[in-house]
C-alpha positions as CSV (number, residue, x, y, z in Angstrom):
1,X,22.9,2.9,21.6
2,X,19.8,0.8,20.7
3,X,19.9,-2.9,21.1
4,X,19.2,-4.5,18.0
5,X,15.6,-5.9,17.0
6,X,15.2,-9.8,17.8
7,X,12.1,-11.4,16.8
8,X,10.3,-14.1,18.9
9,X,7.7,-16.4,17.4
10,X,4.9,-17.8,20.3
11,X,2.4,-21.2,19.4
12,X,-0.2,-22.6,21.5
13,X,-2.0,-25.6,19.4
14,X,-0.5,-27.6,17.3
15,X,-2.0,-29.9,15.1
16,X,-0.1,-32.8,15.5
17,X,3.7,-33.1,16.6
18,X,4.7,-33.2,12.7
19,X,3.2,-29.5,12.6
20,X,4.5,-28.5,15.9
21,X,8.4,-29.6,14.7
22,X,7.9,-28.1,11.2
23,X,6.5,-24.4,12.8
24,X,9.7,-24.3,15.0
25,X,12.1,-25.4,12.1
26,X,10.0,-22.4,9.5
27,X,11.0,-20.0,12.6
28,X,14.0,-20.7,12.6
29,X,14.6,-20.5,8.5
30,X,12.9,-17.3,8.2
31,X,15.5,-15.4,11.1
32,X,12.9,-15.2,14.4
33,X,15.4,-15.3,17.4
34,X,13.1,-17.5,19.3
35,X,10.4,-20.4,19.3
36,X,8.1,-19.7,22.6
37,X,4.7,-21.3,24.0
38,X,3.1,-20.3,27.3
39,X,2.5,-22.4,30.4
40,X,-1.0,-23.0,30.4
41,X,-2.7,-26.5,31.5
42,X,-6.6,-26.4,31.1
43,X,-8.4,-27.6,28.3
44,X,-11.6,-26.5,26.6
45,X,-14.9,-26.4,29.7
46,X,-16.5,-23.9,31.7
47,X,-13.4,-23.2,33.6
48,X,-11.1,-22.2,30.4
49,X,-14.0,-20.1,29.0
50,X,-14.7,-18.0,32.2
51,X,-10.1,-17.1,31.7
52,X,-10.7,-15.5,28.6
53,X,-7.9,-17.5,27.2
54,X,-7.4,-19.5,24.4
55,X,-6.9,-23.2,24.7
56,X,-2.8,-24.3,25.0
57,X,-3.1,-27.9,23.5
58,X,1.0,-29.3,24.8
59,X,2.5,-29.3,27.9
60,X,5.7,-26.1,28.0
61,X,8.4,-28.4,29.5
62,X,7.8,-31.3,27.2
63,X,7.2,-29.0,23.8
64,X,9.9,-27.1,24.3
65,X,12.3,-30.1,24.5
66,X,10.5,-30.9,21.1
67,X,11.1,-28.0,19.5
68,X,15.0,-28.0,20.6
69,X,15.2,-31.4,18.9
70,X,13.9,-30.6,15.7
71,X,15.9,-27.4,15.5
72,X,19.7,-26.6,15.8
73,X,20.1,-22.9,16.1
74,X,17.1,-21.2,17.3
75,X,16.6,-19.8,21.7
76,X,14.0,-21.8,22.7
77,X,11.7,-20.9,25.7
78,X,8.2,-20.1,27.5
79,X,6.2,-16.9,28.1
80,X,6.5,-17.9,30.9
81,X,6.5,-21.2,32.9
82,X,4.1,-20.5,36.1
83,X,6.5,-20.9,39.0
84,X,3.8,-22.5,41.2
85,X,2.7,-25.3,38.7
86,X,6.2,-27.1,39.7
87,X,7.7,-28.1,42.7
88,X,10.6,-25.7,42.3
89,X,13.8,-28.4,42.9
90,X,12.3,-29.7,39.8
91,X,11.5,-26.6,37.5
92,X,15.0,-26.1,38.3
93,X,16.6,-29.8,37.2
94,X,14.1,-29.7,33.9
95,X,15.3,-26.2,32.5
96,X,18.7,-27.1,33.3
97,X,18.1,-30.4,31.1
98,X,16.5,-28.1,28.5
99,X,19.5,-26.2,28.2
100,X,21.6,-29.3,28.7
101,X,20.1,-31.0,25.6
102,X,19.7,-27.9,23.6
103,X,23.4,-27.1,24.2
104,X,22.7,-24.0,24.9
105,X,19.5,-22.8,23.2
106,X,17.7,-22.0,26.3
107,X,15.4,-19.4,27.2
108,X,13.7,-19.1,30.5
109,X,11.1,-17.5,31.3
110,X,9.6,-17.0,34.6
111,X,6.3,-15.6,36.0
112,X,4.5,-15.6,39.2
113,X,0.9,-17.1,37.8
114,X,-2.3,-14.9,37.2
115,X,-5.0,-17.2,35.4
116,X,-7.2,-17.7,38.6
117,X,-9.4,-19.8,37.1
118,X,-6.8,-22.2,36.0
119,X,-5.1,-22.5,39.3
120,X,-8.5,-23.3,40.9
121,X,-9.6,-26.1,38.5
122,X,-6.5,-27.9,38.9
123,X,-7.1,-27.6,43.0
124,X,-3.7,-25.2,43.1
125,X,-4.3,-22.1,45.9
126,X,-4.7,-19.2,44.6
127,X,-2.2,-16.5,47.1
128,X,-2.4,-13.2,47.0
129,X,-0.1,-11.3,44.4
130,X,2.4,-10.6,47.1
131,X,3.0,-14.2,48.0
132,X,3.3,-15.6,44.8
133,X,5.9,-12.8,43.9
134,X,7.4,-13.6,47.3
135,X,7.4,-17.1,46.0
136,X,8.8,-16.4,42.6
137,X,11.9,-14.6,43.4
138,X,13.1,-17.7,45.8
139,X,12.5,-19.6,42.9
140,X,15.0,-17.5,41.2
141,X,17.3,-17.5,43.9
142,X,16.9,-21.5,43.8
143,X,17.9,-21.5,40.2
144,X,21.0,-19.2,40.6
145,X,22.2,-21.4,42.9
146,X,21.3,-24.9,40.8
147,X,23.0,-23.5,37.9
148,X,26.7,-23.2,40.1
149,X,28.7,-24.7,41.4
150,X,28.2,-26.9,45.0
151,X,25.9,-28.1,47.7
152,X,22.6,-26.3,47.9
153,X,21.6,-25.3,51.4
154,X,17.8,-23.4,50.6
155,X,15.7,-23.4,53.8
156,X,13.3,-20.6,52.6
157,X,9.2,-19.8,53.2
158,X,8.7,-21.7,49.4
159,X,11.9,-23.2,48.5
160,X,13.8,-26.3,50.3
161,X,16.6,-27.7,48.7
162,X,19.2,-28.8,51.8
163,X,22.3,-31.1,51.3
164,X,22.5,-32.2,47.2
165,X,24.3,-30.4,44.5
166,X,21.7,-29.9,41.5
167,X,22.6,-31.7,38.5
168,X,22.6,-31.4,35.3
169,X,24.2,-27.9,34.9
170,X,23.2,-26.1,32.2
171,X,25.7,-25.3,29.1
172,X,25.7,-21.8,29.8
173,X,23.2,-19.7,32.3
174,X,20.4,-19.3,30.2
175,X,19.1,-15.6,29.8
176,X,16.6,-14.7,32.6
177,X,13.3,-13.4,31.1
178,X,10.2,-11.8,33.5
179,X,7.3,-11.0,32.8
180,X,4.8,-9.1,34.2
181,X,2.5,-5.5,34.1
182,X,2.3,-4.3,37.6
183,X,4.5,-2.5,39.5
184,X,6.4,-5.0,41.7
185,X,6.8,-7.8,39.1
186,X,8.3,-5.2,36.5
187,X,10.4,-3.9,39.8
188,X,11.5,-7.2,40.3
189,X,12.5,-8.2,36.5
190,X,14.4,-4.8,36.6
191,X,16.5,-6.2,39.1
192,X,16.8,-9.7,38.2
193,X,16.2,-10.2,34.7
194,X,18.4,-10.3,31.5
195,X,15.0,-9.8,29.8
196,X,12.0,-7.8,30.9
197,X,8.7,-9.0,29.3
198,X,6.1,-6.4,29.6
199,X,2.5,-7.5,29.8
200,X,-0.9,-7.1,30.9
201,X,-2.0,-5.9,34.5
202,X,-3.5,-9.1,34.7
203,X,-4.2,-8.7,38.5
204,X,-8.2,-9.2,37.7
205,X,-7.2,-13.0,36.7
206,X,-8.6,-13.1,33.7
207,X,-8.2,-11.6,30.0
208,X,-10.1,-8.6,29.0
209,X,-10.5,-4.6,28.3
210,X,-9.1,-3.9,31.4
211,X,-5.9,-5.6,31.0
212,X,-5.6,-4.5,27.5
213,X,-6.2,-0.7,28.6
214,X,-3.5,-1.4,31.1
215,X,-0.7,-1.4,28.4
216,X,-1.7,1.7,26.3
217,X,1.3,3.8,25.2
218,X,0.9,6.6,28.2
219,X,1.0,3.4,31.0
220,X,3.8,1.5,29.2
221,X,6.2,4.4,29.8
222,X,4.8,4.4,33.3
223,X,5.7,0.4,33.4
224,X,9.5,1.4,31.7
225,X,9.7,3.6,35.2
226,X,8.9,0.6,37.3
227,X,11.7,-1.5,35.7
228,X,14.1,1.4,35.7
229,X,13.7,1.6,39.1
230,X,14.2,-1.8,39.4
231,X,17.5,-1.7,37.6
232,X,19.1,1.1,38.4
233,X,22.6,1.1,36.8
234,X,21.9,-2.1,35.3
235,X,18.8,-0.7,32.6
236,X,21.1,-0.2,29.6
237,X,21.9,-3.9,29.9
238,X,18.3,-5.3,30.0
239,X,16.5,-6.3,27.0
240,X,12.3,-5.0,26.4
241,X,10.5,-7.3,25.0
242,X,6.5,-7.4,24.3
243,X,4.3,-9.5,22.3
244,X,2.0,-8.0,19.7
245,X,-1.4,-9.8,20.1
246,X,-3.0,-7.9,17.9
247,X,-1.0,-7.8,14.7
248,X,-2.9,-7.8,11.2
249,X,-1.3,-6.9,8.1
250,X,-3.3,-4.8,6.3
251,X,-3.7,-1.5,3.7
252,X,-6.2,-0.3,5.4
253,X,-5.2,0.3,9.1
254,X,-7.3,3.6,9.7
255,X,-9.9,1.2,9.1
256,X,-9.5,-2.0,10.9
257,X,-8.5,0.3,13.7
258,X,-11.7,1.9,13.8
259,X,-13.3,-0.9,13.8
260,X,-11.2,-2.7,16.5
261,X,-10.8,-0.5,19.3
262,X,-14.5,-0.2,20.7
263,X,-14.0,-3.8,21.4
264,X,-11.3,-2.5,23.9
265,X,-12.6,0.4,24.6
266,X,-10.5,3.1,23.8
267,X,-10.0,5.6,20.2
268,X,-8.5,4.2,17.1
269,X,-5.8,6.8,17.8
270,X,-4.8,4.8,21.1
271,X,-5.4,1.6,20.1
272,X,-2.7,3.0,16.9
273,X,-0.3,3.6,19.5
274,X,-0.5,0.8,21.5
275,X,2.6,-1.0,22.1
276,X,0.8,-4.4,21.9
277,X,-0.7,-4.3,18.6
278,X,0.9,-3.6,15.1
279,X,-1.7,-2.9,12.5
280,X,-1.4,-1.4,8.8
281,X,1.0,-2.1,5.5
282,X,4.1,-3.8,6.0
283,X,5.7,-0.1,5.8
284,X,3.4,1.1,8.9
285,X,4.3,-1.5,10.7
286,X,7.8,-1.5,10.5
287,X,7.7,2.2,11.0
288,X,6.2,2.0,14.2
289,X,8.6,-0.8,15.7
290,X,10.9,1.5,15.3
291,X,9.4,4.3,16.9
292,X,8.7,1.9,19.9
293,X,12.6,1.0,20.1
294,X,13.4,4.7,20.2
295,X,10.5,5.7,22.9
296,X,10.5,2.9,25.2
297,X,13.8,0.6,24.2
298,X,11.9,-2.2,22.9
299,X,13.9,-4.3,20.8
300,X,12.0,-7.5,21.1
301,X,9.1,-8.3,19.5
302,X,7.2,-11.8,19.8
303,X,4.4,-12.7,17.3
304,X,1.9,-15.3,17.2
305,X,2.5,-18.3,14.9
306,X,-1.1,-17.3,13.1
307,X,0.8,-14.4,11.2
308,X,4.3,-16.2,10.9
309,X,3.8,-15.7,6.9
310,X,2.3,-12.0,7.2
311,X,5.0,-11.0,9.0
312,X,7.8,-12.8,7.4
313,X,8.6,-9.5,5.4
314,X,8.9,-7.7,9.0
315,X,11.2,-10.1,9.7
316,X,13.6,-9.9,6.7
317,X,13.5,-6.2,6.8
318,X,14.4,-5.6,10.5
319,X,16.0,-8.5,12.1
320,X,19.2,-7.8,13.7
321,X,19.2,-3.8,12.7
């Protein structure tokens, strides 16, 4: 049976704190399921421009306790906080605080880090993929054992937390989401992860074609085999969610896609059928989330907060079906 559609809404810059409230409390009207950001530090300079990646103006930990305050009903989380931008006793204390305060309302989202550029300007190494996976999943296994009962007793290669029970405990174990494009990550999520947020191969540590063409329709099924292996009997029970980055609402989408996909370098016929872009009439669109439900179990779609309004009859028509 197909898991009914959620809808996520992700911001990077607001323009003052008054904006920043008043987007998470319009999400939350208008029936999106949750109010992300990212975990991105840098601001605008030669190393932010050499990522690829736009500018994220708020700190995660601090804007999502924001956005819990102004709102009352709303998940609220990250796509997803960097595991090695924290020392990992205290990632684990603040989400458990988030979740304290937002009785409930949280969201975490893990990742292992892949924006190279951004680790070197703020003078963080740079490990190879493998370590910083290595790294991430103690992290999980740190916050498992935060979030129950008794002394922790963590003596691992990136984790130490010996002789102290963590405190606050969250109101309820927040959902687990992962994300990730390459084979162990998406491995990994299948194992651990309430939620399984498919991405980018983003292994050249930056944004561009490649990562894009990494997440065409014929290598996202590929990535749903990586996280079913992952799984095993526990698939059915996972939640797919992916972000549509490239989402315009338009009558002409024959067009725009034409026009669009030499930029990524592929045929307007891929680019139509990739699982990270949503492009046409309100009809097309809606059309082809379902079709990506059916083929690849995706039931949770994020959009960015530049086409909350487009999107809003999306939204109305398909929330919770």
């Amino acid at each position: 049976m197909s898991k009914p559609f959620r809808f996520g809404l992700q911001a990077y810059a607001p323009a003052s704190g008054k904006d920043w409230r008043d987007l998470a409390r319009k999400a939350e009207d208008m029936g999106f399921s949750s109010f992300h950001l990212a975990d991105h530090v840098i601001g605008p300079g030669p190393a932010l421009s050499a990522t690829g990646h736009p500018v994220q103006t708020v700190a995660a930990i601090p804007a999502m306790a924001v956005a819990a305050e102004a709102t009352n009903t709303i998940k609220i989380g990250c796509r997803v906080l960097c595991v090695d931008y924290r020392n990992p006793v205290m990632l684990a204390k603040e989400v458990a605080t988030l979740d304290f305060f937002s009785e409930g309302r949280l969201e975490l989202g893990l990742g292992a880090g892949w924006l190279q550029n951004e680790y070197e300007a703020m003078g963080i190494p740079f490990d190879r993929a493998g370590v910083r996976l290595d790294r991430m999943e103690e992290v999980i296994g740190l916050l498992r054992a935060s979030f129950a009962e008794g002394e922790l007793n963590i003596d691992g290669t990136h984790v130490h937390a010996v002789g102290f029970e963590a405190v606050p405990k969250p109101v309820r174990v927040p959902p687990l989401m992962i994300g990730g494009g390459a084979k162990r990550v998406l491995t990994i999520a299948g194992r651990e992860a309430d939620i399984v947020s498919l991405n980018f191969d983003n292994s050249s540590g930056k944004l561009g074609p490649a990562g894009i063409g990494s997440s065409t329709a014929e290598l996202t099924m590929q990535k749903i085999g990586w996280v079913k292996e992952g799984a095993g009997a526990r698939f059915d029970q996972i939640e797919i969610e992916i972000a549509a980055y490239f989402t315009i609402v338009t009558p002409d989408g024959d067009g725009t896609r034409a026009k669009m996909a030499p930029m990524f370098g592929m045929t307007p016929e891929v680019l139509a059928d990739h699982p990270n872009a949503l492009i046409g009439s309100i009809d097309e669109i809606c059309d082809r989330i379902v079709e990506r439900r059916e083929k690849f179990g995706i039931s949770y779609v994020s959009f960015g907060a530049s086409v909350i309004d487009a999107v809003a009859p999306v939204i109305d028509r398909l929330a919770g079906k």
